[in-house]
N, C-alpha and C positions, 0 to 999 in steps of 0.2 A: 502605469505599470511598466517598470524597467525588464529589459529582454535582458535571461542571462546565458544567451548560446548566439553567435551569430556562424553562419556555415552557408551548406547549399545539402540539398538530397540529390543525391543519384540515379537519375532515371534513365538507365541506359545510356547514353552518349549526351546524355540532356542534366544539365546543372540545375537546378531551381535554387536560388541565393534565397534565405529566410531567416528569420530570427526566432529563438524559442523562449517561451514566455511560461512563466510558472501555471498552472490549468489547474492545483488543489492550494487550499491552504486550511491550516489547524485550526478545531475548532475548541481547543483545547483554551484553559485559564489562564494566562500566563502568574503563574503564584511567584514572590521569592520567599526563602528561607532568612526568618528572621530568630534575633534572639528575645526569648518569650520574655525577659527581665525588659529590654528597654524599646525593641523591636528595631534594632537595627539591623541589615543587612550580613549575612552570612555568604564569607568570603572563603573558598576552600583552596589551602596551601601545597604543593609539591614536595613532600618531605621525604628525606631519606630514612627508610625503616631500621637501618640500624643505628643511626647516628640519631635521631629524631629531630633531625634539624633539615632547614626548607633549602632546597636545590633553586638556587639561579637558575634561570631559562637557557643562559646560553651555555650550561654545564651539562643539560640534559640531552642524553641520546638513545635513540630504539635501536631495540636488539629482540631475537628472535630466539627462544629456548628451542636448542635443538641436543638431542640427548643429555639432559640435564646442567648443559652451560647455555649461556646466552652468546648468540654471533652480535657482535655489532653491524645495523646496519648504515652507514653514511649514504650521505649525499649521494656522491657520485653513483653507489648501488639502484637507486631508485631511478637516475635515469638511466642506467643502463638497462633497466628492465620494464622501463615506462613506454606506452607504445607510441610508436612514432604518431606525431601533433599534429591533426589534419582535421579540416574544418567539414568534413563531406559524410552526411553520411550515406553511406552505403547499399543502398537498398543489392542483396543478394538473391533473393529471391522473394515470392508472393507465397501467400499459406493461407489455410482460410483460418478464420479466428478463432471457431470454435475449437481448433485443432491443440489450441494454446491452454493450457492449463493454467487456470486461476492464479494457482500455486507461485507462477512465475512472473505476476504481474509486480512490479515495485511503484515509480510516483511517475504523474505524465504532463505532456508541455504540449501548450498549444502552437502551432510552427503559423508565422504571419509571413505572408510573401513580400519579398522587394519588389520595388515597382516595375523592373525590368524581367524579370519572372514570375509574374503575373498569368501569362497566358499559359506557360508550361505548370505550373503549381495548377490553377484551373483543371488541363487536361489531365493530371495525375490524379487530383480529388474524383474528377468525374469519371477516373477508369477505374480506380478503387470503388466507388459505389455501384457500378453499372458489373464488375467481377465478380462484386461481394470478397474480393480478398481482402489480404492486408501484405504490406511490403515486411519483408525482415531483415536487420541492416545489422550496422553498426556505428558509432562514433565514441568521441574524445572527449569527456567532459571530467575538468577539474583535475586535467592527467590520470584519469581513469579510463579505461576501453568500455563501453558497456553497448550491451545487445538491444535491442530499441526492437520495435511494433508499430509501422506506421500505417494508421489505420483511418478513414473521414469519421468525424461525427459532426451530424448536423452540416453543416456548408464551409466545415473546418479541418485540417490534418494535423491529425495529433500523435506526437510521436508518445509512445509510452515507453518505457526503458524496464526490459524485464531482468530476471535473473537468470545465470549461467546454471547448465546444471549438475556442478559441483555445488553449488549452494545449497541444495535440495538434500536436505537431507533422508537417510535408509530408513524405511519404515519397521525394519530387523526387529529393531526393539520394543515395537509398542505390541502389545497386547492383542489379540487377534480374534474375532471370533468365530473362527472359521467353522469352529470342532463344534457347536452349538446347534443343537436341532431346532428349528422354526418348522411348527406344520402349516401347512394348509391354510386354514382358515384363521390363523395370525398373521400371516402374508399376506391373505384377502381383505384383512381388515385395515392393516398396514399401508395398502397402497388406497384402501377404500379414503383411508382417513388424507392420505397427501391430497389425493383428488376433489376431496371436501375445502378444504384450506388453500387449494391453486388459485393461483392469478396470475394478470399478468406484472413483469417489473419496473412496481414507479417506483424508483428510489424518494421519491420528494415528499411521496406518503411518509416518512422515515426520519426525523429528529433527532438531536444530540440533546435528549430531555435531561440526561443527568447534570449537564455543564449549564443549560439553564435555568434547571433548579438551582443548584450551587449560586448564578449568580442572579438569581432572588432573596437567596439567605445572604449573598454580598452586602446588594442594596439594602433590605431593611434592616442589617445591622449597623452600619453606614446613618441610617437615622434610630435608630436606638430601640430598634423595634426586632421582632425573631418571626417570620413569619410561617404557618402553616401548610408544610408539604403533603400533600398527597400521599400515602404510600402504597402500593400494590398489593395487594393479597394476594401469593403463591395458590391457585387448586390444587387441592390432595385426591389421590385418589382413595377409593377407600378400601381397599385391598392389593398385594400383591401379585392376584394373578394376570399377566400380563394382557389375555382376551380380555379381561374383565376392563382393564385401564383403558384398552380401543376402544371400548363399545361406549364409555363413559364419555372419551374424547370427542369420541363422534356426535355423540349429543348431546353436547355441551356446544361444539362447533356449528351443530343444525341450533340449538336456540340462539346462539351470538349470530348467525346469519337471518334469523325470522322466520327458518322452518318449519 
């Protein structure tokens, strides 16, 4: 596994040198776009929409609509406004984790120590576990600034890289239901039913069944065969009054459990 960050964290006057290593990967198909006449590959062109013809690469430049004209932006724009290039990241202060909304999680790297910070990276994982915090920093990656979460998992420091929160967007527009009466004993039944269905979180219980089905209907077409999927059956309730839908969930939940 190739490292693709090399830096140090900041731990107060204390450097820790590390390398960060990618900690997720897709578990996605890699499909391409073929053409369905002879199946060759679909290649897609830069074309200018008023001329209908293809733009050269080194003719192409971004620009930014800003009251109905577009600004050019150049080169030089981008480092002027690129932040300054620094291998460190930052730890600013410790939060505890929960504190951290889901919302602003993006993709996370596992940080390996150099062998000469070795004993500081140690002491860092083991104040972070023994705190229950997590550090909150920042760095530089790919000339981008971005907010990071450094947190231990397992016998590891894993920097996670969140989002800023302008990114977050207003919830203004969605639909609310604030104004909607819930009594009593829809409440009761409501949390009766979360309480029936709690556990604790194994993620590993948890599968990408749809991408390995798909790639069983790969293979047996692959041998000239179509093979038999399983498909799910949605339960309906059998009316719309909402009491009536909990007390049904509910035991449907006690017989799926052996109630």
């Amino acid at each position: 596994m190739r490292s693709i960050w090399k830096g140090s964290i900041g731990f107060g006057l204390v450097n820790i040198p590390i390398k960060l290593f990618s900690a997720v990967q897709s578990s996605n198909l890699d499909l391409d776009m073929l053409d369905s006449k002879d199946h060759s590959k679909i290649h897609f062109q830069r074309v200018n929409e008023k001329t209908n013809k293809e733009v050269p690469f080194d003719k192409i430049v971004k620009g930014y609509k800003y009251n109905d004209e577009y600004i050019i932006i150049e080169d030089k724009d981008f480092e002027d406004a690129s932040p300054e290039k620094t291998k460190i990241i930052e730890i600013e202060n410790f939060v505890e984790l929960s504190e951290v909304n889901p919302m602003y999680f993006e993709t996370s790297y596992y940080a390996q120590a150099e062998k000469q910070g070795l004993k500081a990276y140690s002491l860092l994982l083991k104040s972070l576990q023994k705190s229950n915090r997590a550090g909150l920093g920042r760095f530089v990656l790919r000339n981008n600034e971005n907010l990071c979460i450094i947190h231990p998992v397992n016998e590891v420091i894993v920097i996670t890289k969140i989002r800023f929160a302008e990114e977050i967007r207003d919830v203004e527009d969605i639909l609310s239901p604030e104004s909607i009466n819930i009594s009593k004993k829809e409440l009761d039944m409501g949390l009766a039913l979360i309480n029936q269905y709690s556990d604790k979180f194994q993620i590993e219980q948890f599968k990408d069944e749809y991408h390995s089905e798909l790639l069983k209907i790969i293979e047996a077409k692959a041998k000239g065969k179509r093979p038999t999927i399983k498909k799910l059956k949605p339960i309906k309730a059998t009316g719309d009054d909402l009491y009536d839908q909990l007390m049904q969930s509910l035991d449907g939940s006690s017989r799926k459990n052996g109630a």
